[in-house]
C-alpha positions, 0 to 999 in steps of 0.5 A: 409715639416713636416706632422704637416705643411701639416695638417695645410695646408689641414685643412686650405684649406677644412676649407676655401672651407666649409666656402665659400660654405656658405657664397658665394651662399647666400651673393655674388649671392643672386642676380643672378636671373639665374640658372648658377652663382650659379651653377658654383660656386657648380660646382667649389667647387666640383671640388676644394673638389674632387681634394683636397681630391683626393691629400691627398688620392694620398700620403697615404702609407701603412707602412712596418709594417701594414700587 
């Protein structure tokens, strides 16, 4: 895979995942009256955040010519 692909591919995922976050707690659990439907969804955004970030953070390298 080209890296142009990759940064497409990440940029996408977080841009999705950002707009969830505020689009999904106040359209789709506006009527959840209990405490647990919103924060499952914020804890599963932040799982979802932290492992994308955690997979892009895995694959960097230092170059042979960075000293």
């Amino acid at each position: 895979m080209s890296l142009r692909f990759l940064r497409i591919a990440w940029f996408l995922f977080f841009f999705i995942l950002i707009v969830s976050a505020f689009l999904l707690p106040y359209t789709w659990l506006r009527d959840v009256t209990s405490f647990y439907g919103p924060f499952l969804f914020w804890c599963l955004f932040a799982l979802a955040a932290i492992a994308g970030m955690g997979l892009i953070t895995s694959r960097w390298r230092k170059s042979e010519d960075d000293s």
